[in-house]
C-alpha positions as CSV (number, residue, x, y, z in Angstrom):
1,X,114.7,91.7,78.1
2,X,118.1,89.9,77.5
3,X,117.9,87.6,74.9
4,X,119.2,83.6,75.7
5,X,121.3,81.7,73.4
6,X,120.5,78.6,72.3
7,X,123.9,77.6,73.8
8,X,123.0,78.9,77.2
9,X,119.7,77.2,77.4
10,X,121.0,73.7,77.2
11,X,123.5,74.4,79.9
12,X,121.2,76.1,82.2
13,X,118.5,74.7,84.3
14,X,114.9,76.4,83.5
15,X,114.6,78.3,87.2
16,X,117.8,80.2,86.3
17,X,116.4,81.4,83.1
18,X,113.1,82.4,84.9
19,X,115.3,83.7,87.5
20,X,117.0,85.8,84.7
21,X,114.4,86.7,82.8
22,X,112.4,88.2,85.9
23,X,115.8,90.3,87.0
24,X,115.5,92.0,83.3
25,X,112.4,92.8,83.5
26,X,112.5,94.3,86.9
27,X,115.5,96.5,85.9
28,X,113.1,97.9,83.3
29,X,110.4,98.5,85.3
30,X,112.4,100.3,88.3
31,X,114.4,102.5,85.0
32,X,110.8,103.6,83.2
33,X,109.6,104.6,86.7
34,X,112.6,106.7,87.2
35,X,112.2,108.3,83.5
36,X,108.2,108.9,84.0
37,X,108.4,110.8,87.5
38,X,106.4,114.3,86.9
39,X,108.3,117.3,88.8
40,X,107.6,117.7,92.3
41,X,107.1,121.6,92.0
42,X,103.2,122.7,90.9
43,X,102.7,126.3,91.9
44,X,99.3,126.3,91.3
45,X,98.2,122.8,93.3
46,X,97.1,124.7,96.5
47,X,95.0,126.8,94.6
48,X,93.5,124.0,92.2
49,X,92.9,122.2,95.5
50,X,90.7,125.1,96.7
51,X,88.9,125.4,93.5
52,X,88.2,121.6,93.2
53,X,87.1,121.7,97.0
54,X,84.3,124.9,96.1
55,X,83.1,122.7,92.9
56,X,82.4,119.6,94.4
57,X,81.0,122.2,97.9
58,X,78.3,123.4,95.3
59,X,77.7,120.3,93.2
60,X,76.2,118.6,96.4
61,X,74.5,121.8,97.3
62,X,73.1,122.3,93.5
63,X,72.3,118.8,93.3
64,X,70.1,118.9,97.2
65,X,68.7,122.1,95.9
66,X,67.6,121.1,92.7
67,X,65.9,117.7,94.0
68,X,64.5,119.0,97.4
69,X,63.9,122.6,96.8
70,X,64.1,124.5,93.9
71,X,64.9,123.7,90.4
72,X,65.7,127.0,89.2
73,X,67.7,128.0,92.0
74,X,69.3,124.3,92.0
75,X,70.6,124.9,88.3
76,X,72.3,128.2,89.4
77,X,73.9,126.4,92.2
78,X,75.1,123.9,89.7
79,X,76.0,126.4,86.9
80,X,78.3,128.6,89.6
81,X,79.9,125.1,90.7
82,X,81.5,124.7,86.7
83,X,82.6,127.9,86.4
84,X,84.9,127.2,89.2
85,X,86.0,123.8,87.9
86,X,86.6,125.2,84.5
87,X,88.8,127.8,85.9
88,X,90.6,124.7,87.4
89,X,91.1,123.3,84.5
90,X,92.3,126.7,82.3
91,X,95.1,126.6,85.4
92,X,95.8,122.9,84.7
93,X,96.1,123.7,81.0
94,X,98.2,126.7,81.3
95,X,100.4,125.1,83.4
């Protein structure tokens, strides 16, 4: 932010340092957004998108199993779901 003299502030009415204090601050904001942008280019989303999609297929199906059917069989459901999501997250790590 842009610092005011005491000079300036006697001469100035209080909307037009509001007025000039909000400016500076926008100009930040709209220059740190600029800098923080992430690169557009992920070879691997498609695929991360696929494995997150399988993981969340066989949480619901572990989780159904395991309360309505089997527990045993709903544990292995839910076991084979986080292998997949930690492969999805060794490729988001790697990355």
């Amino acid at each position: 932010m842009t610092r005011i003299s005491h000079t300036n502030t006697q001469t100035m009415k209080p909307e037009d340092i509001n007025e000039q204090e909000t400016t500076s601050a926008e100009e930040t904001l709209v220059t740190r957004r600029r800098t923080h942008r992430k690169p557009a280019s992920d070879q691997l989303l498609g695929l991360r998108n696929v494995l997150n999609i399988i993981f969340m297929f066989l949480a619901v199906a572990g989780v159904v199993t395991y309360l309505w059917i089997d527990d045993t069989i709903g544990t292995y459901i839910i076991i084979a779901g986080m292998a997949f999501k930690m492969v999805e997250c060794c490729l988001r790590m790697l990355r």
